[in-house]
C-alpha positions in Angstrom: 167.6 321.0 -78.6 170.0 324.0 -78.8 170.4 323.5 -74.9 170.6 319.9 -74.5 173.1 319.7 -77.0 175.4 322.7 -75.0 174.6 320.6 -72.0 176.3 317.5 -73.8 179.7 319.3 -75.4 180.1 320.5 -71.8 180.7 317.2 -70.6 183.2 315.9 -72.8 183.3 312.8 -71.1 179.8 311.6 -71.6 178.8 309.3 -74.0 174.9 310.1 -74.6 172.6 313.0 -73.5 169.0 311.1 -72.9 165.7 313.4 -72.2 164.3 312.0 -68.9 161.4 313.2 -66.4 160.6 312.4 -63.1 158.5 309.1 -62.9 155.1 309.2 -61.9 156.0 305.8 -59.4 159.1 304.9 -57.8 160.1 301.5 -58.4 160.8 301.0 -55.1 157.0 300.2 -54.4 157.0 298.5 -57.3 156.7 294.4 -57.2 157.4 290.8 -59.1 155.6 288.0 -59.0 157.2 284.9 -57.9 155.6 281.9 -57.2 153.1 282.4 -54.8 154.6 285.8 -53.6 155.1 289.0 -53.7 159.4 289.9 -54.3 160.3 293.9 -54.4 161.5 295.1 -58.1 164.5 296.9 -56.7 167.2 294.9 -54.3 168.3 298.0 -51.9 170.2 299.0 -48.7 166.7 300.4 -47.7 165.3 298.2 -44.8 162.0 297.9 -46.4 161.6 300.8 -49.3 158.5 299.7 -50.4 156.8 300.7 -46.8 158.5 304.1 -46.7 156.8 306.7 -47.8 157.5 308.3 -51.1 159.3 311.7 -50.5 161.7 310.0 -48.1 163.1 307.4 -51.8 165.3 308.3 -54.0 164.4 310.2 -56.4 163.8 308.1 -60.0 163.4 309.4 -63.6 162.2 307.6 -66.8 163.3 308.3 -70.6 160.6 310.3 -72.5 162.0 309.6 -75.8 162.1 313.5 -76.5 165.8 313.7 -77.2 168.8 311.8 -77.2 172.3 312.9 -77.7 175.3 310.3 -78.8 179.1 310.7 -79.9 179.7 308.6 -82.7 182.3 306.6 -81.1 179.1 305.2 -78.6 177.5 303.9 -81.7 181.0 302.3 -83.3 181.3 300.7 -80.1 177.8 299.1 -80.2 175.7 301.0 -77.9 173.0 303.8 -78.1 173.9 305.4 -75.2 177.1 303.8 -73.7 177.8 304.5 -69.7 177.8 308.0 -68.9 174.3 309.3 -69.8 173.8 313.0 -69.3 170.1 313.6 -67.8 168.4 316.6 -70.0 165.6 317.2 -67.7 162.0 317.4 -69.5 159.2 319.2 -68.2 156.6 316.2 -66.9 153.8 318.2 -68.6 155.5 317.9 -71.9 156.4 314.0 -71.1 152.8 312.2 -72.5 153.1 308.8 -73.1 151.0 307.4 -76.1 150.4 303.5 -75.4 146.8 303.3 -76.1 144.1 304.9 -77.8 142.8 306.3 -74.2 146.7 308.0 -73.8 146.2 309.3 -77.7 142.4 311.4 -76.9 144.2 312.4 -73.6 146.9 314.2 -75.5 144.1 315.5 -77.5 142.5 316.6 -74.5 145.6 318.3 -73.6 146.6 320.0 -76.7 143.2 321.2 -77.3 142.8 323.1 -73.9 146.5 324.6 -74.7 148.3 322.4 -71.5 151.0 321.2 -74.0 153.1 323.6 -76.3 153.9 322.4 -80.1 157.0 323.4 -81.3 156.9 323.8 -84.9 159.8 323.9 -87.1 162.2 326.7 -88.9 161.1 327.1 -92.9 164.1 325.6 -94.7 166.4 327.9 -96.5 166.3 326.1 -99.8 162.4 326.3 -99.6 159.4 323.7 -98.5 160.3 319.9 -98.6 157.2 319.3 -100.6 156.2 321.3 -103.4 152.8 321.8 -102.0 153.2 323.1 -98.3 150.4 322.7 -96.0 149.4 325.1 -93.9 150.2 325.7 -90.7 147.1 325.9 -87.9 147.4 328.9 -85.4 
């Protein structure tokens, strides 16, 4: 957090700091239904992205939901994140998406064979928030 938020104050123009990672899909290949048809997501300069192939797109990235950073004056002014987003990169390995009980055993999975990192946090100065603290598995 320490470094997303330096990452933030150094851009003193921004409005939010959002943790993103790079998507698994490109929306370029991605569709819509309409009518009887098939219509590409995305409306792009690219004569046909959906037929190139992947490395040769732009590069896309979607929100994990791991941090995000915003001045006060975003919020006054309605928003959660306002225009200028600063991108805090997150390692895909640490982006798991929990939708369904098959994503929930999958981060299981994960955790149990030591693939994802918990970060746990600091004691508190002033002492537990509970007055019985748990402990801690190692």
């Amino acid at each position: 957090m320490d470094e997303a938020i330096g990452l933030f104050l150094s851009q003193p123009d921004a409005d939010s700091l959002r943790s993103v990672t790079a998507a698994s899909q490109n929306p370029h290949k991605m569709w819509r239904i309409e009518g009887h048809y098939l219509e590409p997501l995305l409306k792009t300069d690219l004569a046909e992205a959906y037929n190139m192939p992947r490395q040769r797109l732009p590069a896309t990235y979607w929100q994990t939901g791991h941090l995000d950073v915003i001045r006060r004056g975003t919020l006054l002014h309605g928003s959660m994140t306002g225009r200028r987003i600063v991108p805090y990169v997150v390692d895909p390995r640490y982006a798991v998406d929990i939708d369904t009980p098959e994503h929930w055993a999958f981060a299981e999975w994960m955790l149990g064979r030591g693939e994802l990192a918990l970060t746990r946090p600091a004691p508190r100065a002033d002492g537990p928030v509970s007055a019985k603290p748990r402990p801690v598995a190692t």
